[in-house]
Backbone as a chain_set.jsonl record, in Angstrom:
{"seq": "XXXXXXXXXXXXXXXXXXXXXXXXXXXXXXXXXXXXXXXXXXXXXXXXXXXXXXXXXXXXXXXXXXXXXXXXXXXXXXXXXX", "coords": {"N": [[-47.579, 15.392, -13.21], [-45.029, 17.904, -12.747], [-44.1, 19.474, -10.169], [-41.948, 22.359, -9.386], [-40.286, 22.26, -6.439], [-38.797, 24.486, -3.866], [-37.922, 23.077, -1.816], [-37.372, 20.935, -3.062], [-35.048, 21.424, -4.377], [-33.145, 22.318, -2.457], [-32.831, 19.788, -0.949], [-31.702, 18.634, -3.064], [-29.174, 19.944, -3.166], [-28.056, 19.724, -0.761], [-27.129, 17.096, -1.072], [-25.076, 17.065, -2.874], [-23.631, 18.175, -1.277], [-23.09, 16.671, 0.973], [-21.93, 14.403, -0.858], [-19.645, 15.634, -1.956], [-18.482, 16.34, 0.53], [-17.845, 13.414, 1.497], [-15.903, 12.907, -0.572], [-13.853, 14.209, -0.201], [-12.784, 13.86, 2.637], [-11.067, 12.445, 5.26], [-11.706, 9.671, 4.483], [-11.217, 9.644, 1.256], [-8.812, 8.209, -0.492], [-5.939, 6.872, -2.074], [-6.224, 4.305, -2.989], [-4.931, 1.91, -4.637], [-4.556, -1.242, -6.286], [-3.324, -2.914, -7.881], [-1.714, -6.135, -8.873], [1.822, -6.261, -9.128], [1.914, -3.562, -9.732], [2.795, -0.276, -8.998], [1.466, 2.73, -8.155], [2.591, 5.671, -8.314], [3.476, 9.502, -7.364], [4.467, 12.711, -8.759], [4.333, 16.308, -7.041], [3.796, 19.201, -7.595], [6.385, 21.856, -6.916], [5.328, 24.015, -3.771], [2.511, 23.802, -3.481], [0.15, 22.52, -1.33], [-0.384, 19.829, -1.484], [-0.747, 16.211, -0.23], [0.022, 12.99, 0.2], [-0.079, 10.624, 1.942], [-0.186, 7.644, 1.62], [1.089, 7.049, 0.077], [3.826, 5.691, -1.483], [7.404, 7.674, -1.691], [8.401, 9.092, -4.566], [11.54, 9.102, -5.431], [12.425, 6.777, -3.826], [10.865, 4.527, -4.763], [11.247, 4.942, -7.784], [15.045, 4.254, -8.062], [14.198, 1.535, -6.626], [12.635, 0.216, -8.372], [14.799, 0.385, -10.861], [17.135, -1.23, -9.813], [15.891, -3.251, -9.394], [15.229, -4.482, -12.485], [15.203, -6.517, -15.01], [14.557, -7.273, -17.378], [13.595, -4.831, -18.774], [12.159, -1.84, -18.809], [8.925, 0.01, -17.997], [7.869, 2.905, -18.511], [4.858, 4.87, -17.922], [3.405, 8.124, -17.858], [1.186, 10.978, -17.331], [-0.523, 13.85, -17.688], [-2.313, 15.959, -16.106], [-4.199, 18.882, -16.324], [-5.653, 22.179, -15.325], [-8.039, 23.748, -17.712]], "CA": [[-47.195, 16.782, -13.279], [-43.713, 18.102, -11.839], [-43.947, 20.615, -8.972], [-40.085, 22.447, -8.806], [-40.62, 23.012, -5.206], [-37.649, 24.9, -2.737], [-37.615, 21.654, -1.41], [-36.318, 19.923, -3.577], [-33.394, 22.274, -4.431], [-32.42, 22.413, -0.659], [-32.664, 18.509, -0.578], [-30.223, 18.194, -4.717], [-27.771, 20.419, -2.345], [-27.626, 18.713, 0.546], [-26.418, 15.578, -1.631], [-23.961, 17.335, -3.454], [-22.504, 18.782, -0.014], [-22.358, 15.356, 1.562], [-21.087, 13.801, -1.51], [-18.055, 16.502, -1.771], [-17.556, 16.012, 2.052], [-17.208, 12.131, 1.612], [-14.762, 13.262, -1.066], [-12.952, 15.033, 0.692], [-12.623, 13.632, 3.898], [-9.875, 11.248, 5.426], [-11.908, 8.417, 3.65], [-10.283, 9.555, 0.467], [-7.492, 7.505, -0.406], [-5.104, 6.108, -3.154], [-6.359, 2.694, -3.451], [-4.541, 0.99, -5.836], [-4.289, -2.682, -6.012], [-2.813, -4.176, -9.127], [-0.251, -6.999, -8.299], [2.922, -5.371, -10.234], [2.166, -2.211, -10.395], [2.244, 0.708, -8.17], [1.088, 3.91, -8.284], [3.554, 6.924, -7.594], [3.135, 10.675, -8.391], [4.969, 13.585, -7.74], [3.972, 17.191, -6.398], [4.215, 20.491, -7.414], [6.492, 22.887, -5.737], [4.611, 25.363, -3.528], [1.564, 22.902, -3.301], [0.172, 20.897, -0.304], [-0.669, 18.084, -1.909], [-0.229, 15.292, 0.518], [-0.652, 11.338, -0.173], [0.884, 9.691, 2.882], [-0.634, 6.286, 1.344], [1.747, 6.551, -1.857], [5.711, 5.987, -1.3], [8.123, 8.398, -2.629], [8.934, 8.609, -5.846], [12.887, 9.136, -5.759], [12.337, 5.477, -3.27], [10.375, 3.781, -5.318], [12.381, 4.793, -9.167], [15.354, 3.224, -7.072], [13.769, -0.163, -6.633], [12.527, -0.234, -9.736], [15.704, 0.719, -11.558], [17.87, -1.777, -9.526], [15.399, -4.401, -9.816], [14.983, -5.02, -13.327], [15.529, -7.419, -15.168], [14.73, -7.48, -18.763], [13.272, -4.158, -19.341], [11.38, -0.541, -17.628], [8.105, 0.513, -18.737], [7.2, 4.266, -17.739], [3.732, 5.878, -18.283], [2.844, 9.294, -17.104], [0.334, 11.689, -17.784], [-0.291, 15.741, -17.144], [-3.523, 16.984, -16.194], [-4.504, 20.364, -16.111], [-7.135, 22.933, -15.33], [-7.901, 24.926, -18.969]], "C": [[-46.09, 17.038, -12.244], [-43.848, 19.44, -11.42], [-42.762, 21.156, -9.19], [-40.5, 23.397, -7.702], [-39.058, 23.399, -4.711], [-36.956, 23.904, -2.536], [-36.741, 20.846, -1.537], [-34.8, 20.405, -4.191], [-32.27, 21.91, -3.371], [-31.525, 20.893, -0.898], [-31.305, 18.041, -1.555], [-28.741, 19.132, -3.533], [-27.406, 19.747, -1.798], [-26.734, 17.853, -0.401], [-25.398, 16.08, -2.157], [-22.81, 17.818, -2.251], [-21.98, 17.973, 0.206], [-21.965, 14.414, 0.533], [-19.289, 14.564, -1.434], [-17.444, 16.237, -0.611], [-16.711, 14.734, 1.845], [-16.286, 12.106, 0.547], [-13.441, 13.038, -0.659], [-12.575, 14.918, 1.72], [-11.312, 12.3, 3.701], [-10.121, 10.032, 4.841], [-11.232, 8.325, 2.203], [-9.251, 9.13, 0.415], [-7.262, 7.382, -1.72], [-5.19, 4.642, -3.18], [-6.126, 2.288, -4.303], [-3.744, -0.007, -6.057], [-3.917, -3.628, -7.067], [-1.819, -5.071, -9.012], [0.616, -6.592, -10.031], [3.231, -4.618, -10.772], [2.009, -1.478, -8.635], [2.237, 2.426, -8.48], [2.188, 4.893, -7.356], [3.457, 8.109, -8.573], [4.368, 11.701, -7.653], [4.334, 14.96, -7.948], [4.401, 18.328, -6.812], [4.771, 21.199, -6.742], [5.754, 24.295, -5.087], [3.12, 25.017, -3.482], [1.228, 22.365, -2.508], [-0.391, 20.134, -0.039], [0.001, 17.097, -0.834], [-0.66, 14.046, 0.198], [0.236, 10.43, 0.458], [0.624, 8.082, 2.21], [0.332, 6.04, 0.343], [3.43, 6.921, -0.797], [6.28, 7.173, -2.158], [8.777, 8.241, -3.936], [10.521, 8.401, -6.325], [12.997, 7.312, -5.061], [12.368, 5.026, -4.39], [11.356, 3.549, -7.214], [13.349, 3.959, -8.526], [15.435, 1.981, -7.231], [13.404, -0.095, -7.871], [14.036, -0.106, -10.681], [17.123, -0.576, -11.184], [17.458, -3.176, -9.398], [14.878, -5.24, -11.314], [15.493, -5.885, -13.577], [16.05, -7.869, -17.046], [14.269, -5.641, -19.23], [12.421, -2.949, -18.207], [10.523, 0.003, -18.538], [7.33, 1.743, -18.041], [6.035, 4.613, -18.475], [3.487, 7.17, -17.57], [1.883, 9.902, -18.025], [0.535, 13.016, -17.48], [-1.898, 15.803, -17.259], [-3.746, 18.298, -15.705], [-5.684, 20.913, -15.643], [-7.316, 24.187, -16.591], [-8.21, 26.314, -18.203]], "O": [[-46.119, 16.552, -11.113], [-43.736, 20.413, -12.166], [-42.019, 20.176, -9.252], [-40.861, 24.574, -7.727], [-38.137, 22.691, -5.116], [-35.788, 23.688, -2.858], [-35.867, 20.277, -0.883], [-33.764, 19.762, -4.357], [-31.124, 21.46, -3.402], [-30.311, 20.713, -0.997], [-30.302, 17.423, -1.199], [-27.59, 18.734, -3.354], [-26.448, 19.032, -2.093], [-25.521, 18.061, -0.366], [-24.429, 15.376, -1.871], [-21.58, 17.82, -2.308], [-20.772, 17.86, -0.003], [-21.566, 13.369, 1.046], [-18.215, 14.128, -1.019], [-16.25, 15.96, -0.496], [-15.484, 14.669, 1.915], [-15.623, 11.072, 0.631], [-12.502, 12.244, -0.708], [-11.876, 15.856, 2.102], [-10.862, 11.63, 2.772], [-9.193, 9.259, 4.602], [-10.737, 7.259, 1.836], [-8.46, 9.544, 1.262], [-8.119, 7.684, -2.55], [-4.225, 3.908, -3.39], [-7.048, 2.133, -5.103], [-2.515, 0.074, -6.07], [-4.149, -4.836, -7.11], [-0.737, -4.488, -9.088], [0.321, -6.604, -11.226], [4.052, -4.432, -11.669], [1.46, -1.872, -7.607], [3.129, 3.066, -9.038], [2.479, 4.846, -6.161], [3.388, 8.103, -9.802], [4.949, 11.6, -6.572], [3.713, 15.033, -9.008], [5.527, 18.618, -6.41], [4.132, 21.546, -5.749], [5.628, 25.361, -5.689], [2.385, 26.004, -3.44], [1.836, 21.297, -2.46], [-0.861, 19.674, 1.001], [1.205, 17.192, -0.6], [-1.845, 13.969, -0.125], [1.052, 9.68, -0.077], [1.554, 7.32, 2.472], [0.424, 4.945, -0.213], [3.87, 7.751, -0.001], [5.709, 7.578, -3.17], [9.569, 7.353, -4.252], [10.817, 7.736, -7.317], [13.634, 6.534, -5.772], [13.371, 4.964, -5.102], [11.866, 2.535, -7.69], [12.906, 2.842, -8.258], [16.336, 1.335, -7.765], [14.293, -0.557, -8.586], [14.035, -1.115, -11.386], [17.964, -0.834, -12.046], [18.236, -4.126, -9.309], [14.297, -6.325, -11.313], [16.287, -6.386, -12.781], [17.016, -8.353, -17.638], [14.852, -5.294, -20.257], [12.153, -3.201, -17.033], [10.898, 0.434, -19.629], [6.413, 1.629, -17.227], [6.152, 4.672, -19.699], [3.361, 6.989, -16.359], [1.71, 9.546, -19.191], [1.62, 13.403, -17.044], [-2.555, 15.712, -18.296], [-3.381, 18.638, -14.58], [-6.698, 20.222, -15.54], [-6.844, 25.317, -16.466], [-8.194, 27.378, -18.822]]}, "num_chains": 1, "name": "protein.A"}
């Protein structure tokens, strides 16, 4: 038989707090490790989005653009909030 005590409310919070914190905290990063690829985004104006871990994107196009060879393969995406 299942009790729904206070308790255990308090306790489902808690976890969701200290999950969001460890989110959210300086441990968050851009880890991304594929040999031959790298990850670059760019920023809304009027936003302050920051991702010291990621190079700039005007850099990075650049090197890619002056390093090809045979060919340039772009992907992007758009996500939103409906």
């Amino acid at each position: 038989m299942f009790f729904n005590l206070p308790g255990r409310r308090v306790l489902a919070r808690s976890r969701v707090v200290i999950v969001a914190l460890l989110l959210t905290s300086s441990f968050a990063q851009a880890d991304f490790a594929i040999p031959g690829f790298e990850l670059v985004h760019t920023v809304p104006l009027g936003t302050d989005l920051q991702t010291p871990d990621l190079r700039a994107p005007g850099e990075v196009w650049r090197e890619l653009f002056n390093g090809a060879r045979k060919g340039i393969d772009i992907e992007q995406f758009y996500a939103a909030d409906p």
